[in-house]
C-alpha positions in Angstrom: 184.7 139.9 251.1 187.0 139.7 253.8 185.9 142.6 255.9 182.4 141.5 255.8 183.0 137.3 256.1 186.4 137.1 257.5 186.3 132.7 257.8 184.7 132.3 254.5 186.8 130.2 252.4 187.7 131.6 249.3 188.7 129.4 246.3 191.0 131.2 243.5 190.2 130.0 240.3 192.9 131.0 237.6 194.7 130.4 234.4 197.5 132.6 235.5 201.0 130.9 236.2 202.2 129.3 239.3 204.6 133.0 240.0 201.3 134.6 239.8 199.4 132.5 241.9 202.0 132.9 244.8 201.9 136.6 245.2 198.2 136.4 246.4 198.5 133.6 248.7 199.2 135.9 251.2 195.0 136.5 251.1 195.2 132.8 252.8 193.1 131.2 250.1 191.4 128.2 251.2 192.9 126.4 247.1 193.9 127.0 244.0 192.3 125.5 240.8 194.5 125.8 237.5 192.9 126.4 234.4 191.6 123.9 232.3 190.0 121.9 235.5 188.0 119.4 235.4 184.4 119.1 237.1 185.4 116.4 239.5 188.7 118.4 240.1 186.6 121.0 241.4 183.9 118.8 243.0 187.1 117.4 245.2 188.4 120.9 246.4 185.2 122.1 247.0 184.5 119.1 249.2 187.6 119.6 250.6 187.2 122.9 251.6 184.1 122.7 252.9 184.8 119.8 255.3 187.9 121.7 256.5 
């Protein structure tokens, strides 16, 4: 997705662990949502992300 949209933000959703989650934050996500979430959990970073 990168090559084609370079400044589209790009939210990782995951239930892996925190270790995990760090080794691909070198793709410069835009967040991070940690499984369980809730809907207004992701409401927020989506809002959040989108308003920059």
């Amino acid at each position: 997705m990168r090559n084609t949209r370079p400044a589209i933000p790009i939210i990782l959703m995951t239930g892996f662990i925190e270790e995990r989650v760090r080794k691909v934050q070198e793709y410069k996500l835009a967040g991070t949502l940690n499984k369980p979430f809730t809907i207004d959990q992701l409401a927020e970073l989506v809002d959040k992300t989108l308003k920059g």
